[in-house]
C-alpha positions as CSV (number, residue, x, y, z in Angstrom):
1,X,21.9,143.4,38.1
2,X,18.4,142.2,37.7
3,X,19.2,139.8,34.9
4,X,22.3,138.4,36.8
5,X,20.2,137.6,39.6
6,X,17.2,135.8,37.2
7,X,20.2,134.1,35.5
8,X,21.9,132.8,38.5
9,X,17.8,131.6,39.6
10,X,17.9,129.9,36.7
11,X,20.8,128.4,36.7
12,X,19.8,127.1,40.3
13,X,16.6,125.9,39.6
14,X,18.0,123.6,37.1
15,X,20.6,122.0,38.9
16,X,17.7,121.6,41.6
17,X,16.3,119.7,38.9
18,X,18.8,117.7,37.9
19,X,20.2,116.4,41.3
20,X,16.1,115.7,41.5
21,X,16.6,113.2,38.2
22,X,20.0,111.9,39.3
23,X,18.3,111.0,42.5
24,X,15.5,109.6,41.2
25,X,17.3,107.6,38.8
26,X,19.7,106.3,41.5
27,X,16.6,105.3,43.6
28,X,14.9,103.4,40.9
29,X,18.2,101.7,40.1
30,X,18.3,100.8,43.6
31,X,15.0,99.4,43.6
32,X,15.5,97.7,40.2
33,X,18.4,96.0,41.7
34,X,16.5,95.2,45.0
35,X,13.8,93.3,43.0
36,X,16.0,91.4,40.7
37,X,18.1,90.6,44.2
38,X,14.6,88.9,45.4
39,X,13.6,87.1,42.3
40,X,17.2,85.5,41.5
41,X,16.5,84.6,46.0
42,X,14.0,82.8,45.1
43,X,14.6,81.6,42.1
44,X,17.6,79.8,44.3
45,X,15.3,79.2,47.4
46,X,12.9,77.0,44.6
47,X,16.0,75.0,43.3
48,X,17.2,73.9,46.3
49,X,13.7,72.9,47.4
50,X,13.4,70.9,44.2
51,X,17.2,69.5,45.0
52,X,16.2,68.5,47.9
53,X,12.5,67.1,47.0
54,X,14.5,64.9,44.6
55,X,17.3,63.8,46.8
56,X,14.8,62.6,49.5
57,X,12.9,61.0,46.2
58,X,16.1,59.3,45.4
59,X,17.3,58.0,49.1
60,X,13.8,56.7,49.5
61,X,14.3,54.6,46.8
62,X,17.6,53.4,47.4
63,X,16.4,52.9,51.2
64,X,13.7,50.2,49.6
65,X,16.3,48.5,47.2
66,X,19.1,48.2,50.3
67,X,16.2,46.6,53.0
68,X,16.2,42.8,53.2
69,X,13.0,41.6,54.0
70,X,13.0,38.9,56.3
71,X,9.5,37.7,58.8
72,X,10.7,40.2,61.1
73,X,10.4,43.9,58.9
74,X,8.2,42.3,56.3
75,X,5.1,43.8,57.3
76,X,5.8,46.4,59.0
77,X,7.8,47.6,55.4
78,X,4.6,46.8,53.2
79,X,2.5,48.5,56.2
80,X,4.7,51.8,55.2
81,X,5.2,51.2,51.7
82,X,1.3,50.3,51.1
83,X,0.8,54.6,52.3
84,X,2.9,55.8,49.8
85,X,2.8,53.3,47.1
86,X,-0.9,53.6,46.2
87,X,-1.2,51.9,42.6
88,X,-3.9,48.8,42.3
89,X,-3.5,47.6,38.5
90,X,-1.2,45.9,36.8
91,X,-0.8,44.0,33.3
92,X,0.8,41.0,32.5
93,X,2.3,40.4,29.2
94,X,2.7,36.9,27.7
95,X,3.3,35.8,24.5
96,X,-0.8,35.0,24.0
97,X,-1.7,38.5,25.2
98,X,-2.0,40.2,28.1
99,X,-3.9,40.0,31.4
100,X,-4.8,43.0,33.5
101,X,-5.8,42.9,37.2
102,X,-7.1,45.0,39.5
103,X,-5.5,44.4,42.9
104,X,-7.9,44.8,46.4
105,X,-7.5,47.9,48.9
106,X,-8.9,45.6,51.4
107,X,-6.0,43.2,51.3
108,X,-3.0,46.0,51.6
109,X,-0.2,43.6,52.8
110,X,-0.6,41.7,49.6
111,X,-1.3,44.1,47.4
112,X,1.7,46.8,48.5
113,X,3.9,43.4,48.2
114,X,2.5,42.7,44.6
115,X,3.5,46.5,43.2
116,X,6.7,46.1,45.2
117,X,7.8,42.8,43.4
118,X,6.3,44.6,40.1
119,X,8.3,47.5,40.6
120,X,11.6,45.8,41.8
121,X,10.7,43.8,38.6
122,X,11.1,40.7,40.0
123,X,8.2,39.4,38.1
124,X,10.4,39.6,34.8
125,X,10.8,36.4,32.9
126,X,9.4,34.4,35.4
127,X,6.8,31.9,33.9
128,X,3.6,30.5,34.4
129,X,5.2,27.1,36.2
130,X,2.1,25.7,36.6
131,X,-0.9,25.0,34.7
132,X,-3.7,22.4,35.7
133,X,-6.1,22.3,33.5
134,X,-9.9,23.2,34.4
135,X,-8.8,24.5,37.5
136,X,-6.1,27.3,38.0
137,X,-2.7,28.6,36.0
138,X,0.2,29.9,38.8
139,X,2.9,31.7,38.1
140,X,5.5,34.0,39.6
141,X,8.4,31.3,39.7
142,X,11.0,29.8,36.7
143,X,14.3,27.5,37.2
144,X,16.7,30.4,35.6
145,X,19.4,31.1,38.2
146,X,18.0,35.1,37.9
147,X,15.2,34.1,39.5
148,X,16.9,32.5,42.3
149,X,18.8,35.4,42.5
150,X,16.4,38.4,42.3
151,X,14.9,36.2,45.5
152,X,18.0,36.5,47.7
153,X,18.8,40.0,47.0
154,X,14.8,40.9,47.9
155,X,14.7,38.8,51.1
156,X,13.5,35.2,52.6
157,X,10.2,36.2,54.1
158,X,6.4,34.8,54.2
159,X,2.8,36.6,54.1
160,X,0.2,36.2,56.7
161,X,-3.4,35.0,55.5
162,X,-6.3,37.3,55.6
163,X,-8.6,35.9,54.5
164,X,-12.0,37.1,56.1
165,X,-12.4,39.9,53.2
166,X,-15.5,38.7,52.3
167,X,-13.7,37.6,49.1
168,X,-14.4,33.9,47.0
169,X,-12.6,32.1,44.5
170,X,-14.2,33.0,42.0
171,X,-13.4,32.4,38.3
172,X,-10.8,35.5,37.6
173,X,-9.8,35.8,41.0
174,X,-5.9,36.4,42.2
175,X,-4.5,34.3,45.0
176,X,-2.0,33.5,46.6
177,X,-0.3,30.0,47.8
178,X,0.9,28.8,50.4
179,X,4.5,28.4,51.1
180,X,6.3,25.1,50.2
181,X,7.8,25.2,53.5
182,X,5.3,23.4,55.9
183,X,3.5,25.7,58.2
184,X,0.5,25.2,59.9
185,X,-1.1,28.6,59.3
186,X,-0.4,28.9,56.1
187,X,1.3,31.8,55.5
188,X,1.8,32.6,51.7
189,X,4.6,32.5,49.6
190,X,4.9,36.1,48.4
191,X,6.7,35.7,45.2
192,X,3.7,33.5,43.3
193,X,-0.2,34.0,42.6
194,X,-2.5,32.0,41.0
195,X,-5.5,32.6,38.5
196,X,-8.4,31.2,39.2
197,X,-9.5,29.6,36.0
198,X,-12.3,27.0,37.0
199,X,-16.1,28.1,36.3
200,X,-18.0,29.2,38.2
201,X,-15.3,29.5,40.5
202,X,-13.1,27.6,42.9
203,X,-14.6,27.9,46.3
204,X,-13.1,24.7,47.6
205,X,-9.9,27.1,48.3
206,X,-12.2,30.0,50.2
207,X,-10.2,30.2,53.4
208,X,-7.2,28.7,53.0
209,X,-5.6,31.4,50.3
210,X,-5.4,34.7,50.2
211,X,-8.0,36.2,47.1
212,X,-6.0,40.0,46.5
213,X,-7.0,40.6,43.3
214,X,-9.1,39.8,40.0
215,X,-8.5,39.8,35.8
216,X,-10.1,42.5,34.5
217,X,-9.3,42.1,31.3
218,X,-7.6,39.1,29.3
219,X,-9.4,36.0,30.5
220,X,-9.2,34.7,27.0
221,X,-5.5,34.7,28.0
222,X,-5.4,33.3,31.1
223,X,-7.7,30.3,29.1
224,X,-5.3,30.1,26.4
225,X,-2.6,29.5,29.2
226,X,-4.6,26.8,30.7
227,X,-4.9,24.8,27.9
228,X,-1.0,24.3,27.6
229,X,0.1,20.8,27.6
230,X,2.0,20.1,30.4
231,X,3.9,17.2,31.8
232,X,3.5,14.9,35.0
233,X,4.9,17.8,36.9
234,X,2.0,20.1,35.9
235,X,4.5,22.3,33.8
236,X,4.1,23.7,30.8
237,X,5.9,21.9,27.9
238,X,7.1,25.1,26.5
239,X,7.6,27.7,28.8
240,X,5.2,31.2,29.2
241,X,6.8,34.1,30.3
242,X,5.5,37.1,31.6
243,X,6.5,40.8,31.8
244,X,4.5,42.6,34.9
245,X,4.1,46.5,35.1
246,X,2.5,48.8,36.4
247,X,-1.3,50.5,34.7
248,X,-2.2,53.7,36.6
């Protein structure tokens, strides 16, 4: 009787232990399942975030290539786009070497509309138009019909002076011109600069153009440019085109 009784505790004790496993190993299944349930969460909470970060990347830039600037949204567009678009150097490419400039913080209108242009590549192919020797090589401008073009599609619109910087003509400097249209306070035509390539410097213009940048690098060029012969017109007998991007 005794060893029915030890047999039938045995017996108990070790289904006791069993349902103890089976239990144990249904919790930690549970538990396993809860955890991989969180990381596969977030593993789809991240995606979407990075779905999203990009979609709001992309309609950002499709809002900037849709906008027509015109006087009216110009500046307040470069006033926004100057915030998030905070690069200040750029290279220009020509067939005698390039030309890096350093674009001023101080001047943000012109400077946000410079990397716009740049990044829009609108700069592309244009030329350095005009070249007078001694004094100054512009460019930004060319008579191919893509040029014309990549102007309508950006948008008719002119830059206000600003011009109490503190900044001179000085040899190297960037400027801009005025518009051909005739206006009295010479707002600037945003789609050409000129390089100042006079020594010491061309202060005759201090006050009447807009200095928003300087070469910082490749003044051999911009000398090379300048001694291009050119016709009555001031052109370049054989045209120099430039390539514009972005440095930083």
């Amino acid at each position: 009787m005794k060893k029915i009784t030890i047999l039938i505790f045995i017996l108990t004790f070790q289904l006791s232990i069993t349902n103890c496993n089976l239990l144990n190993n249904e919790k930690s299944s549970s538990t396993l399942n809860r955890e991989k349930m969180q990381i596969d969460l977030n593993k789809n909470i991240l995606e979407k975030k990075d779905v999203i970060k990009e979609n709001t990347k992309a309609d950002s830039i499709d809002q900037e290539k849709k906008i027509k600037l015109d006087d009216k949204n110009a500046i307040p567009f470069f006033f926004n786009y100057g915030k998030v678009n905070l690069e200040d150097k750029v290279r220009i490419t020509t067939r005698f070497g390039n030309i890096d400039i350093q674009l001023f913080k101080k001047t943000p209108y012109h400077r946000a509309n410079f990397i716009y242009l740049t990044k829009n590549k609108y700069f592309n192919k244009t030329t350095f138009h005009r070249v007078v020797p001694g004094f100054i090589i512009q460019g930004g401008n060319s008579d191919r019909y893509e040029t014309a073009e990549k102007r309508r599609e950006i948008g008719k619109y002119l830059l206000p002076p600003d011009t109490k910087k503190g900044y001179r003509h000085h040899r190297g400097v960037v400027s801009m011109p005025s518009s051909e249209i005739e206006n009295p306070h010479k707002l600037a035509s945003p789609y050409e600069f000129f390089i100042v390539q006079q020594n010491p410097g061309a202060y005759h213009l201090d006050g009447n153009y807009t200095v928003f940048g300087k070469v910082i690098k490749g003044m051999d060029v911009v000398d090379k440019i300048n001694n291009q012969k050119t016709d009555n017109r001031e052109t370049p007998l054989t045209n120099v085109f430039m390539e514009v991007s972005i440095i930083n």
